[in-house]
Backbone and ligand atoms as CSV (ligand in chain L), in Angstrom:
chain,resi,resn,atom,element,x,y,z
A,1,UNK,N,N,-28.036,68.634,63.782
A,1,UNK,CA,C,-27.437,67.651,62.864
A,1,UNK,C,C,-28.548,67.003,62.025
A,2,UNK,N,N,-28.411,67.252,60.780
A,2,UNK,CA,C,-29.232,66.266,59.637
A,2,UNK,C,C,-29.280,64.778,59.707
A,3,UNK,N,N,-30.169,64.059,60.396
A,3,UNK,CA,C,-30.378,62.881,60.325
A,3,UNK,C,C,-30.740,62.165,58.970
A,4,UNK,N,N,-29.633,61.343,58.095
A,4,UNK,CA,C,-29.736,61.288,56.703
A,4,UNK,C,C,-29.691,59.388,56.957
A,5,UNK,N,N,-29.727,58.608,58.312
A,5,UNK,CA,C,-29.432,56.968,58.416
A,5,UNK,C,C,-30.378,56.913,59.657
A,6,UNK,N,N,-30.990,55.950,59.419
A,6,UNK,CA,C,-32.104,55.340,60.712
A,6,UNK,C,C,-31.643,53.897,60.698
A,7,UNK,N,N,-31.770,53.475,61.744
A,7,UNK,CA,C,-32.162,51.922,62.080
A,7,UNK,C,C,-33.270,51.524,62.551
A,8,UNK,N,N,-33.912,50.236,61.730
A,8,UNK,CA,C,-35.100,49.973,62.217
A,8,UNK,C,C,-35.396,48.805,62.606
A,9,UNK,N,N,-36.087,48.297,63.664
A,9,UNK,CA,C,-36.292,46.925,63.691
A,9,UNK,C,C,-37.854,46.895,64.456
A,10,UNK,N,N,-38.190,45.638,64.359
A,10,UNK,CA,C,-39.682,45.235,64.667
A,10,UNK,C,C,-39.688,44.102,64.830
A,11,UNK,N,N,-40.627,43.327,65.690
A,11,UNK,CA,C,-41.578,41.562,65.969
A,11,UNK,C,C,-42.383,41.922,65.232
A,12,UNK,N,N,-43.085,40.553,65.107
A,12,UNK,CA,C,-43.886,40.078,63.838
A,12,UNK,C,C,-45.337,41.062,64.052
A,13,UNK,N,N,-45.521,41.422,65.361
A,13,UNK,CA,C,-46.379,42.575,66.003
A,13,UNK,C,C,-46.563,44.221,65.109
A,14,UNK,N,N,-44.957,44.376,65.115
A,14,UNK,CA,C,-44.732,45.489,64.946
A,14,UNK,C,C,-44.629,46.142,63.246
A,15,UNK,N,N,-44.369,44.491,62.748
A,15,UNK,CA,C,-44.058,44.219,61.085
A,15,UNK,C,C,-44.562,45.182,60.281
A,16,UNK,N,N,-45.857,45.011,60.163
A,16,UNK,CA,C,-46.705,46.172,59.463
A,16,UNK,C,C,-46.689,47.808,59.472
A,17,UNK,N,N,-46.335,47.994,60.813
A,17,UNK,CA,C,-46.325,49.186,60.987
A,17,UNK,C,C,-44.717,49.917,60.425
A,18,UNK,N,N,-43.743,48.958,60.978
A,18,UNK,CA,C,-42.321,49.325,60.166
A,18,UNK,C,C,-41.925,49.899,58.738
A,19,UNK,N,N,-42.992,48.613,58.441
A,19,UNK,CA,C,-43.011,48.710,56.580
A,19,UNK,C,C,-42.730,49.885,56.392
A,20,UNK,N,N,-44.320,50.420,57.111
A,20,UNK,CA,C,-44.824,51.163,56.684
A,20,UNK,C,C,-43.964,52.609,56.849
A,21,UNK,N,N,-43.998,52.784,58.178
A,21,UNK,CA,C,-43.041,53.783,58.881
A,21,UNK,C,C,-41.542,54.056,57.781
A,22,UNK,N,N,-41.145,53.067,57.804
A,22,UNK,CA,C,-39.697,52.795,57.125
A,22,UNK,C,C,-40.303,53.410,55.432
A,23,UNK,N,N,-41.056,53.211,54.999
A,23,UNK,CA,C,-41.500,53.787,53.435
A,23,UNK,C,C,-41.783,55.225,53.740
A,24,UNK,N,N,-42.209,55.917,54.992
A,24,UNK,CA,C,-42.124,57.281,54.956
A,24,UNK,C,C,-40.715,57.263,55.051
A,25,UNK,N,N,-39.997,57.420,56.003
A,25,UNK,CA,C,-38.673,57.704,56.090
A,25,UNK,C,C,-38.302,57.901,54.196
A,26,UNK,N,N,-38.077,56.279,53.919
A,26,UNK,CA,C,-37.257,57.044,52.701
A,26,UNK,C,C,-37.681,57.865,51.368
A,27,UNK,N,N,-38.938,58.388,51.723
A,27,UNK,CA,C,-39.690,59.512,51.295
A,27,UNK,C,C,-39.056,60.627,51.862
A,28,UNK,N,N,-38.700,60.840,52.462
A,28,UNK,CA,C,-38.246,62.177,52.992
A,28,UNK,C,C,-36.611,61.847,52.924
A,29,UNK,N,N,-35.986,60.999,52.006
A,29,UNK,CA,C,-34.789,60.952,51.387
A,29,UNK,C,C,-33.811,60.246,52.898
A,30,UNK,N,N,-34.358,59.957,53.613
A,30,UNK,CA,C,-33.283,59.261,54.558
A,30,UNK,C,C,-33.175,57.970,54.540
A,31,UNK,N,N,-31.858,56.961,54.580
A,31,UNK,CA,C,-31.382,55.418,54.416
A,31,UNK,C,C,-32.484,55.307,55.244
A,32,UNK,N,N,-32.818,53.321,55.282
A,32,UNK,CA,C,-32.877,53.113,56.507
A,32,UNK,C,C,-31.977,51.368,56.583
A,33,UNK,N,N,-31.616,51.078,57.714
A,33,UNK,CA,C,-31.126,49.838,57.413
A,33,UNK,C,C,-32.135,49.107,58.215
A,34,UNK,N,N,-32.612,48.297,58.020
A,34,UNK,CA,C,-33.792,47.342,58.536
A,34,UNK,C,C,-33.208,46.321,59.210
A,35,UNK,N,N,-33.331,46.080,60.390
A,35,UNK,CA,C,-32.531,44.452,60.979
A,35,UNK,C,C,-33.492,43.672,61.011
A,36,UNK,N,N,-34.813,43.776,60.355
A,36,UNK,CA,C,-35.437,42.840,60.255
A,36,UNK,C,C,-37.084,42.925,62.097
A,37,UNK,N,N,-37.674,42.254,61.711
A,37,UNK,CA,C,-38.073,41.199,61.382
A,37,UNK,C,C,-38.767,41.463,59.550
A,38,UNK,N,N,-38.687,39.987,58.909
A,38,UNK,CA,C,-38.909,40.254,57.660
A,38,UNK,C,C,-40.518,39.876,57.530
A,39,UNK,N,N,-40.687,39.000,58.043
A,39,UNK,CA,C,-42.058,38.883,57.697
A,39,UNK,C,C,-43.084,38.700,59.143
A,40,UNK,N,N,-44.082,38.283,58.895
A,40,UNK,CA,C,-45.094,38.716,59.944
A,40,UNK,C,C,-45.073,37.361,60.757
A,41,UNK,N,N,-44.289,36.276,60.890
A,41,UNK,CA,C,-44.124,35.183,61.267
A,41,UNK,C,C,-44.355,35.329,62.941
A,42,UNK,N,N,-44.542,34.579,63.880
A,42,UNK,CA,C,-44.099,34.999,65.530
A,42,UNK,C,C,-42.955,35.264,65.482
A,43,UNK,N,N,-41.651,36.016,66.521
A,43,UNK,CA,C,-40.907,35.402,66.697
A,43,UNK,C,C,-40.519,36.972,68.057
A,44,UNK,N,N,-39.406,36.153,68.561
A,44,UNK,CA,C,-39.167,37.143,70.216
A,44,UNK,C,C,-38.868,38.778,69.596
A,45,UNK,N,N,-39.215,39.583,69.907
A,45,UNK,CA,C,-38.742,41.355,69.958
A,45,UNK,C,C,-37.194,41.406,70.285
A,46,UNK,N,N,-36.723,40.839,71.295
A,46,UNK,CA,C,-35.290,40.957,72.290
A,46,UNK,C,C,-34.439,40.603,70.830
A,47,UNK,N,N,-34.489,39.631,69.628
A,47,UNK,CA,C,-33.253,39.370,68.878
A,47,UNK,C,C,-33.489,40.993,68.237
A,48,UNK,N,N,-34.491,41.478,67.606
A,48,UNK,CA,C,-34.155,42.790,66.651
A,48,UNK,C,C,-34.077,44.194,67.519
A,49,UNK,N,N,-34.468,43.803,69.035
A,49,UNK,CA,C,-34.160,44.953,69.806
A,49,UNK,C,C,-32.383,44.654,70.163
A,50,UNK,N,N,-32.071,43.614,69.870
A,50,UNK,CA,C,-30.333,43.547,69.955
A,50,UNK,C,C,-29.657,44.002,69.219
A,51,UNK,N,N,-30.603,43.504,68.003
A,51,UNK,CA,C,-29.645,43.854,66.437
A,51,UNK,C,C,-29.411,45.108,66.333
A,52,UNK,N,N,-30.767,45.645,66.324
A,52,UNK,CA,C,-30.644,47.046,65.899
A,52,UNK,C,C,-29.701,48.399,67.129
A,53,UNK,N,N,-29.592,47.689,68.440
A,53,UNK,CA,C,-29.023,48.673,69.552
A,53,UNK,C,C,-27.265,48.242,68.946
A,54,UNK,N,N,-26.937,47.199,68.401
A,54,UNK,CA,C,-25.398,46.674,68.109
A,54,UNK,C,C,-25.347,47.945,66.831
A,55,UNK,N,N,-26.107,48.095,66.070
A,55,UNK,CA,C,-26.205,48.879,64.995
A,55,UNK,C,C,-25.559,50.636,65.186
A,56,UNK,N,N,-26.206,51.034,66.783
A,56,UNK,CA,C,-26.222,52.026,67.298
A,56,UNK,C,C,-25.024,52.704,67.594
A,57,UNK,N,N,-24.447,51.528,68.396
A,57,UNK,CA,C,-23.166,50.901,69.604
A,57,UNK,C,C,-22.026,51.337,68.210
A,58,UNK,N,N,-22.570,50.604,67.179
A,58,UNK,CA,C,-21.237,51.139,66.325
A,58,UNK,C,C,-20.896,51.912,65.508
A,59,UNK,N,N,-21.984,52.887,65.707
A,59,UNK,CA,C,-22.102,54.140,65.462
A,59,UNK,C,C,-22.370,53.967,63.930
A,60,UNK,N,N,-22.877,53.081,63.764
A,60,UNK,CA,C,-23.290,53.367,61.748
A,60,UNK,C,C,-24.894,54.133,61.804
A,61,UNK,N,N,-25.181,54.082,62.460
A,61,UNK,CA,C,-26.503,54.977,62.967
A,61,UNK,C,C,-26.818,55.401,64.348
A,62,UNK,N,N,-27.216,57.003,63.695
A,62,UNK,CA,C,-27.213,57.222,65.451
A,62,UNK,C,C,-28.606,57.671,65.836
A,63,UNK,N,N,-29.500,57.381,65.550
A,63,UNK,CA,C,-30.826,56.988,65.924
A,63,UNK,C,C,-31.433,56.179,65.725
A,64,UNK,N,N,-32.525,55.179,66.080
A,64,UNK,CA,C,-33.387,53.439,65.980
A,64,UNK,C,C,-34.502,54.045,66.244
A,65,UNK,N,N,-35.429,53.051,65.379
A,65,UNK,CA,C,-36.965,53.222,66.274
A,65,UNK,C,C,-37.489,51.683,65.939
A,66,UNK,N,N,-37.956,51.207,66.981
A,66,UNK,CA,C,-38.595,49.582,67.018
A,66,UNK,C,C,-39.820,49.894,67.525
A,67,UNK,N,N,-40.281,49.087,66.909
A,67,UNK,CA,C,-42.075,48.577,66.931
A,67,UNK,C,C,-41.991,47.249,67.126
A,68,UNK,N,N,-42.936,46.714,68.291
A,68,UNK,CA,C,-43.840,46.120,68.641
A,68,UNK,C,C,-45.148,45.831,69.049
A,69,UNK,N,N,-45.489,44.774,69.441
A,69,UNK,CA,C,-47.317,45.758,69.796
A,69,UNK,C,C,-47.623,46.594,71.057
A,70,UNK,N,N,-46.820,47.155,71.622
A,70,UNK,CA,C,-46.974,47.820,72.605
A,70,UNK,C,C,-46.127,48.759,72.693
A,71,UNK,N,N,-44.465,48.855,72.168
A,71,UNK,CA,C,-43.744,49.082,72.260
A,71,UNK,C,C,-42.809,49.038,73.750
A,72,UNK,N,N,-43.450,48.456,73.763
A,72,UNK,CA,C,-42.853,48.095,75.687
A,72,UNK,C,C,-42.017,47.092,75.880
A,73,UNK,N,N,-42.186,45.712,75.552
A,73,UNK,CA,C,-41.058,44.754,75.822
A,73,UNK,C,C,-39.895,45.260,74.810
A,74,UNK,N,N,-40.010,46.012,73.236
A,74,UNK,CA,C,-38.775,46.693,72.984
A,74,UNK,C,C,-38.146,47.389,73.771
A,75,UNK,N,N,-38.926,48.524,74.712
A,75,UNK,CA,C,-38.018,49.213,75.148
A,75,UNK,C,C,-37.413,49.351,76.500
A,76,UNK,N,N,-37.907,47.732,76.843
A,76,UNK,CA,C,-36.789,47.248,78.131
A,76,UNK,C,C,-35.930,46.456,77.960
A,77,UNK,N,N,-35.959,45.606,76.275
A,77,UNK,CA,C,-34.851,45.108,75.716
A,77,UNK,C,C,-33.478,46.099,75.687
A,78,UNK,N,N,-34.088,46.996,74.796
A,78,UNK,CA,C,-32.942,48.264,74.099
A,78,UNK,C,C,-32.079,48.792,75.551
A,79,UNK,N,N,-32.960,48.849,76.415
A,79,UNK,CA,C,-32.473,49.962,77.533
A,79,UNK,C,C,-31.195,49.075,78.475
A,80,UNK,N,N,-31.427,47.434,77.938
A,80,UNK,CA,C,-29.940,46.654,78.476
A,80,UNK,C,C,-29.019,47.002,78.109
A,81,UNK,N,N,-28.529,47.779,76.502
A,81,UNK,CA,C,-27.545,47.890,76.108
A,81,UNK,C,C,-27.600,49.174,76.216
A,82,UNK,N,N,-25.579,49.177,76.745
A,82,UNK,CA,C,-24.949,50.869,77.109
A,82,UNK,C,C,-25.197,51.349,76.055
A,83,UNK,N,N,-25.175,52.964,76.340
A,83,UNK,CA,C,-24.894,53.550,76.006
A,83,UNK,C,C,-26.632,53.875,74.571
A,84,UNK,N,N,-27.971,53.322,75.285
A,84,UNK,CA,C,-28.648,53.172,74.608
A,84,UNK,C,C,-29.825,53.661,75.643
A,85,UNK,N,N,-30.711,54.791,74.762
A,85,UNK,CA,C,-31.917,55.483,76.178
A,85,UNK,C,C,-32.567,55.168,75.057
A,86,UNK,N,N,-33.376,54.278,75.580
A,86,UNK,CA,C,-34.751,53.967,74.878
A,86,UNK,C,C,-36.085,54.693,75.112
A,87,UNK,N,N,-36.992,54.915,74.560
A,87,UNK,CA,C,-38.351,55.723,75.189
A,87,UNK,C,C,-39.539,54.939,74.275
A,88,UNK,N,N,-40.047,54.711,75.246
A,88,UNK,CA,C,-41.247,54.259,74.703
A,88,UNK,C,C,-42.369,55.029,74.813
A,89,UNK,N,N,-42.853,55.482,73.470
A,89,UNK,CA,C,-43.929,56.896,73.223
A,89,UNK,C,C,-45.358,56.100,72.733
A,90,UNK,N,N,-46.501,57.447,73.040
A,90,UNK,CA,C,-47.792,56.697,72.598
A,90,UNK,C,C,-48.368,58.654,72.100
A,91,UNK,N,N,-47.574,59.560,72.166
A,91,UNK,CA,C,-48.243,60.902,71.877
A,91,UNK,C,C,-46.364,61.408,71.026
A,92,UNK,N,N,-46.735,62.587,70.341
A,92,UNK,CA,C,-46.178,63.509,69.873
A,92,UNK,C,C,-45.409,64.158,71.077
A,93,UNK,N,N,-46.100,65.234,71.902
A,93,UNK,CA,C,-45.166,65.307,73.323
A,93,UNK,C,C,-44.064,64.480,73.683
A,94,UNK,N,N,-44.110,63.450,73.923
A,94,UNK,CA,C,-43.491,62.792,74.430
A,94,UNK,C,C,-42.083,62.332,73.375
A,95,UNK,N,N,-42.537,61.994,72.620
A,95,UNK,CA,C,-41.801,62.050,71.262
A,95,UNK,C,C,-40.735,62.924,71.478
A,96,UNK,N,N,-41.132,64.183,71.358
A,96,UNK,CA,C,-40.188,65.574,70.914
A,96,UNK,C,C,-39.712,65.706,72.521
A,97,UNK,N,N,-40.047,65.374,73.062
A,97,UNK,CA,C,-39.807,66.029,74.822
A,97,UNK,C,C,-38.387,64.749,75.588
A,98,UNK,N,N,-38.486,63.289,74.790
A,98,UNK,CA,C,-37.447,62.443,75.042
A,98,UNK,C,C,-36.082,62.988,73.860
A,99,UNK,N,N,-36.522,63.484,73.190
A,99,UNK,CA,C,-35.435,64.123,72.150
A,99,UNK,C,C,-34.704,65.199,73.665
A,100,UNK,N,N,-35.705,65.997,73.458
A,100,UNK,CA,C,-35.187,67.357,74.011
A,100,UNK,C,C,-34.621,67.463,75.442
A,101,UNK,N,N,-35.316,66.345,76.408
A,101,UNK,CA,C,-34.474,66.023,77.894
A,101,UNK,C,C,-33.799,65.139,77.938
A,102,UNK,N,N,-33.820,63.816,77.297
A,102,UNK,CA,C,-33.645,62.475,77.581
A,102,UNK,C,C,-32.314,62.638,76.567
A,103,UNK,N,N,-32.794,63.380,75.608
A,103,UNK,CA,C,-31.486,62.374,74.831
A,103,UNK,C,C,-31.612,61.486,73.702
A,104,UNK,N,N,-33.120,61.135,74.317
A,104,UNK,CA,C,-33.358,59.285,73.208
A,104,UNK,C,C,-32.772,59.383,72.197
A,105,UNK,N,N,-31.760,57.926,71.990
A,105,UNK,CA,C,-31.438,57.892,70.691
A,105,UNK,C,C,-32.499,56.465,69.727
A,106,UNK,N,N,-33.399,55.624,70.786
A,106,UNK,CA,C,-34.034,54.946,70.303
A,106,UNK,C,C,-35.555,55.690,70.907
A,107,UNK,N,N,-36.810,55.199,69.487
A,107,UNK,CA,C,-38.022,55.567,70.248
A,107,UNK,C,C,-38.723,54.095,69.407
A,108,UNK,N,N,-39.282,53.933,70.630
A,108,UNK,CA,C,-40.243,52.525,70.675
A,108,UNK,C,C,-41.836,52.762,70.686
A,109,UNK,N,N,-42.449,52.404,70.012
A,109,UNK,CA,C,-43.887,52.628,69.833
A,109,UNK,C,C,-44.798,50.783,69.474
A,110,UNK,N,N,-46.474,51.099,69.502
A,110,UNK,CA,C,-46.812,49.722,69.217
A,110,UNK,C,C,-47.601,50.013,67.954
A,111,UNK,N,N,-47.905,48.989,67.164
A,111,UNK,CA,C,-48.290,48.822,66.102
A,111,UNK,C,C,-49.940,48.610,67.022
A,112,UNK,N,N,-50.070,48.115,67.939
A,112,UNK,CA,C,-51.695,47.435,68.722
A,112,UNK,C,C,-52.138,48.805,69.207
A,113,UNK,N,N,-51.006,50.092,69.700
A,113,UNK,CA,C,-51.660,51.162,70.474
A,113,UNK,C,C,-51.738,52.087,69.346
A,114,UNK,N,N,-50.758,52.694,68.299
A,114,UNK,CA,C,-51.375,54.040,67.651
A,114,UNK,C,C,-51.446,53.850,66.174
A,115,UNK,N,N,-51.685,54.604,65.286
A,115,UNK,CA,C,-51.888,54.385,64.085
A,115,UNK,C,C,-50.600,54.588,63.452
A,116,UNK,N,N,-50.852,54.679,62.136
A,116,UNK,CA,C,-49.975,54.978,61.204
A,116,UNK,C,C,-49.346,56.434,61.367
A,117,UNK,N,N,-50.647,57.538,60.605
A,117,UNK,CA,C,-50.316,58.766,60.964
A,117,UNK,C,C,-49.831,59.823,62.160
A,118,UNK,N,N,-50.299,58.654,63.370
A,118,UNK,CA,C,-49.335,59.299,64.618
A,118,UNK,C,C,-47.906,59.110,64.551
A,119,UNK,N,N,-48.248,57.579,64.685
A,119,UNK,CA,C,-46.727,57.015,64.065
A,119,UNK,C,C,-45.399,57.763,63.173
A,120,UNK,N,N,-46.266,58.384,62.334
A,120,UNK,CA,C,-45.244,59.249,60.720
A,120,UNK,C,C,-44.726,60.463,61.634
A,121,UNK,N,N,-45.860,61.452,62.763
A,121,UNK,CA,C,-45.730,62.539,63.039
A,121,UNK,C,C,-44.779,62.298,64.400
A,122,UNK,N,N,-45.088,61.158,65.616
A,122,UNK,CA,C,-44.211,60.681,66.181
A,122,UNK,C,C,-42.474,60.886,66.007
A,123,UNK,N,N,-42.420,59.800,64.853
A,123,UNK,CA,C,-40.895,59.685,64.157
A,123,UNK,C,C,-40.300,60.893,63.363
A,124,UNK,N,N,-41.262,62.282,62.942
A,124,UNK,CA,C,-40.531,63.372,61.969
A,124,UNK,C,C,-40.125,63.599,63.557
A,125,UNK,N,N,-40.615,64.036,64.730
A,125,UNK,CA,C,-40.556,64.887,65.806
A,125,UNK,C,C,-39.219,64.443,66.244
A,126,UNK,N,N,-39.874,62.818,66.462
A,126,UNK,CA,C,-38.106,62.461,66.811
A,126,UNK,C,C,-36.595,62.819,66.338
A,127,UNK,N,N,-37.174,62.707,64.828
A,127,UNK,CA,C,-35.930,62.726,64.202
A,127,UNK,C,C,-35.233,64.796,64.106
A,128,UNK,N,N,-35.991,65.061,64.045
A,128,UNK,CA,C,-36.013,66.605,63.979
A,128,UNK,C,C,-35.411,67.369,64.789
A,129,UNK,N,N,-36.086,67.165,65.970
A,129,UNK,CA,C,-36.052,67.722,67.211
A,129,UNK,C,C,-34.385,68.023,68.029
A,130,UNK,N,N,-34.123,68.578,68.280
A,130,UNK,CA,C,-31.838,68.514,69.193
A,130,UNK,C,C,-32.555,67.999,70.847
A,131,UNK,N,N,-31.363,67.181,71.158
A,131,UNK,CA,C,-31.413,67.593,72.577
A,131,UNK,C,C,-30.842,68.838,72.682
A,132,UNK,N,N,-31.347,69.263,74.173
A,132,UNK,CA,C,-31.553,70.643,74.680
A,132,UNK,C,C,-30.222,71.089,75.441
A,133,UNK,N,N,-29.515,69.667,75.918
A,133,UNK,CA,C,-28.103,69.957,76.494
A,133,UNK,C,C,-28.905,70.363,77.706
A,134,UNK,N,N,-27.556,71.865,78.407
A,134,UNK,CA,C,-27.555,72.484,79.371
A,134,UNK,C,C,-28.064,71.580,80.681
A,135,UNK,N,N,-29.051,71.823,81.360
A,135,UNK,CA,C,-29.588,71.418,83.145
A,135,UNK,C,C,-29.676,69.988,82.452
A,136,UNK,N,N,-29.913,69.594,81.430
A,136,UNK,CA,C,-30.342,68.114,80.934
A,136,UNK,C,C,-28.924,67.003,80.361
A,137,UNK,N,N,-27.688,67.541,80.289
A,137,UNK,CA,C,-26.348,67.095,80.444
A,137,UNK,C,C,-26.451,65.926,81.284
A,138,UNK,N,N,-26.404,66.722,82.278
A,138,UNK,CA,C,-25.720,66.466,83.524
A,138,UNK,C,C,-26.462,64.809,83.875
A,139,UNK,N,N,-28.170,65.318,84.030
A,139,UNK,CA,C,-28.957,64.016,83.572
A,139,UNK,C,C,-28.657,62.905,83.050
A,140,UNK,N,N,-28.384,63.327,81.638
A,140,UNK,CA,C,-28.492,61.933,80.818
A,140,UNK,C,C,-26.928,61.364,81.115
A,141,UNK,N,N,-25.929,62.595,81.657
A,141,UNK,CA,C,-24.532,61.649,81.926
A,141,UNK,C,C,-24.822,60.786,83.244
A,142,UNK,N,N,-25.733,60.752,83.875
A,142,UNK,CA,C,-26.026,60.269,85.294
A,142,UNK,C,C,-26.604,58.964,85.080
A,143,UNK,N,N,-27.630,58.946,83.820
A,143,UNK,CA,C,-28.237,57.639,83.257
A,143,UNK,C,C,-26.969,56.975,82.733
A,144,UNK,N,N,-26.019,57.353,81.903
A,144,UNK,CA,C,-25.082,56.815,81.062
A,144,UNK,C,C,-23.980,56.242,82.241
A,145,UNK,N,N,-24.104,56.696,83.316
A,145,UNK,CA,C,-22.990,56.308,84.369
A,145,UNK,C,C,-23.330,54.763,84.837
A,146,UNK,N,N,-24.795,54.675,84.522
A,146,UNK,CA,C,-25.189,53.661,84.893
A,146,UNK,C,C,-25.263,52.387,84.509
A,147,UNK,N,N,-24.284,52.616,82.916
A,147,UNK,CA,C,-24.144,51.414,82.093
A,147,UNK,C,C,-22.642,51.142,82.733
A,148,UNK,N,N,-22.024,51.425,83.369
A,148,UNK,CA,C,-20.854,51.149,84.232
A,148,UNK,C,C,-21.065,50.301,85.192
A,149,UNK,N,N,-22.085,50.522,85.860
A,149,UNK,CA,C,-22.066,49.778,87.425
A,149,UNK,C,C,-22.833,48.060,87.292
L,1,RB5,C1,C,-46.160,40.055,71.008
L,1,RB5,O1,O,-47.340,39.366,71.165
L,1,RB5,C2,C,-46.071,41.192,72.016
L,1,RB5,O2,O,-46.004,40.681,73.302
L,1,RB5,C3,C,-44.898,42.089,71.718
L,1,RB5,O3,O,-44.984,42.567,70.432
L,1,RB5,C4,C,-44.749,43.327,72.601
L,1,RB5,O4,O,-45.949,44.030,72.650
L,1,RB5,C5,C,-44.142,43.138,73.906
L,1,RB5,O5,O,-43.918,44.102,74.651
């Protein structure tokens, strides 16, 4: 499936790197809807790791990627809300490999751990990449069972 809508969100951490990230994206002709953060001000990760997973939930986009400086407190925010597998990446592998087992429909990275250009090659992988289905189904319906209990 042609991924042609992203959602993006970021802390004041992650700000810079979004911009930036988000200006490749619509270089390569895909929306993005931004939930913000707008400027480089402090402020908590958990409101735009909400915004942007509500974004997900209602299916107006079906992939996110949030930045913070670590990408870590995003992606134990995201991973509260059903029906939402967050991954938090720092390599390419990992990137393409949460596509291909996991599922991820969000990938979380830090603006403090990798650069830009990992960053760009990170997010094509993500976006590119199918899950793999088959032995890996069964998996991610086992994670998803778990927004039930
Ligand atoms: C903000 O200082 C920082 O804690 C936040 O961006 C993130 O790295 C948390 O996981």
């Amino acid at each position: 499936m042609e991924i042609k809508k992203i959602v993006m969100g970021s802390d004041h951490a992650g700000f810079g790197l979004k911009q930036k990230v988000k200006a490749h994206l619509e270089s390569r002709g895909i929306e993005v809807i931004d939930v913000g953060t707008d400027t480089p001000e402090s402020c908590n990760y958990t409101i735009y790791a909400d915004a942007l997973c509500k974004v997900i939930q209602s299916g107006e986009a079906s992939l996110g990627i949030l930045v913070c400086g670590t990408g870590i407190g995003m992606s134990m925010a995201a991973n509260k809300h059903a029906g939402i597998r967050a991954a938090a990446c720092e390599n390419t592998f990992s990137a393409r490999m949460t596509r291909m087992h996991n599922d991820a429909n969000v990938l979380c990275f830090g603006e403090r751990v990798i650069g830009y250009g990992l960053a760009c090659d990170m997010v094509d992988l993500f976006i590119d990449t199918p899950f793999e289905g088959g032995r890996h189904q069964a998996r991610v319906d086992d994670i998803n069972a778990l927004d039930k209990r």
